[in-house]
C-alpha positions in Angstrom: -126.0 61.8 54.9 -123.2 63.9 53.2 -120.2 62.6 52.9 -117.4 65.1 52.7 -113.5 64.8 51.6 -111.2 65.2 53.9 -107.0 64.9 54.4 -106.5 63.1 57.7 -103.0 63.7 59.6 -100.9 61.2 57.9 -101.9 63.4 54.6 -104.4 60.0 53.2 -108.0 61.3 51.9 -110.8 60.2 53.7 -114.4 60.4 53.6 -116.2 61.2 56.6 -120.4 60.6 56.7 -122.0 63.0 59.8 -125.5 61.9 61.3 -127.2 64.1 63.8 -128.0 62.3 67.0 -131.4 64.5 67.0 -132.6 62.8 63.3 -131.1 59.6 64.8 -133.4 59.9 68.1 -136.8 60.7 65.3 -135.8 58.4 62.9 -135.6 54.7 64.2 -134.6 53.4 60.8 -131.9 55.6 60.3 -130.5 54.7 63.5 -130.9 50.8 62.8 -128.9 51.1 59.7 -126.0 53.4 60.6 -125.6 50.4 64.0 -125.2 47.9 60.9 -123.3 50.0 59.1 -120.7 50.7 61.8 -120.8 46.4 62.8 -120.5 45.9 59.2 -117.5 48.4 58.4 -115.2 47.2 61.7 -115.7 43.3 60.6 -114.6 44.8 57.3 -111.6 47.1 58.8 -110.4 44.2 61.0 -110.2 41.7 57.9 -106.8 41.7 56.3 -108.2 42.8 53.2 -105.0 43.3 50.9 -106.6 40.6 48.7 -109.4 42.9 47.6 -109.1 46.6 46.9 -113.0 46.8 47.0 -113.3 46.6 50.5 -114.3 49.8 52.5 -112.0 50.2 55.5 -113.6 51.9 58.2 -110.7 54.3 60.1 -112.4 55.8 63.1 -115.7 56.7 64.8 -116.3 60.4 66.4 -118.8 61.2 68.8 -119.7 64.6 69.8 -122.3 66.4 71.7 -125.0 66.4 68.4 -123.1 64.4 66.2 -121.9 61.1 65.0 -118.5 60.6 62.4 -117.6 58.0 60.7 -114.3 58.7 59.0 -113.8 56.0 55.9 -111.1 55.3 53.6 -112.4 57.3 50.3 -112.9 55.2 47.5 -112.5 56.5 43.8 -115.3 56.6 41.4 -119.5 56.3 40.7 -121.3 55.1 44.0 -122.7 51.5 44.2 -125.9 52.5 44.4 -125.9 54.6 40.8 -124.5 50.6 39.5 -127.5 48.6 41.2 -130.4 51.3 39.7 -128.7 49.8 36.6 -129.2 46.8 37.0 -132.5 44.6 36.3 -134.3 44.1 39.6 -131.7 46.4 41.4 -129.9 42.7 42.5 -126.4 41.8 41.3 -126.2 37.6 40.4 -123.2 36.3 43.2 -121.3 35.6 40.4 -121.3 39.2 39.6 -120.8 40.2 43.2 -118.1 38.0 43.2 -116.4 39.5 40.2 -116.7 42.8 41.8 -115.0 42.4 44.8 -112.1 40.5 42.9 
């Protein structure tokens, strides 16, 4: 899914990730994990989360006709996923984990 940078109304960057209903309807896995990622990200977004700067805020979801939004806050730097290849096993220890989110 791209994700693109955007400048919402009160001037904040944001990153917004599109899906296409029609991959959504062929692809049942795709449309599995985008329903965990949006329950996931609005438990995140309703946490008061000033205690961790690590923690993705969800702002909005946008449905249209053929599409699906989700406009993010946009967090600086690598992507989590280029940090787990990394890593032996692709698995962070908790105590890791725990570090990161600090």
């Amino acid at each position: 899914m791209p994700s693109v940078d955007y400048q919402n109304d009160k001037g904040h960057q944001v990153a917004i990730k599109v899906y296409t209903k029609f991959k959504l309807l062929t692809d049942m896995c795709l449309r599995q994990n985008l329903k965990k990622e949006i329950k996931i990200l609005t438990r995140f977004s309703k946490l008061d989360n000033e205690g961790s700067k690590h923690m993705l805020k969800l702002h909005e979801s946008i449905e249209t006709l053929d599409k699906i939004f989700l406009v993010m806050e946009l967090l600086e730097g690598e992507p989590m996923s280029k940090h787990i290849k990394n890593i032996t096993g692709n698995k962070y220890s908790t105590s890791h984990a725990v570090e990161i989110l600090r």
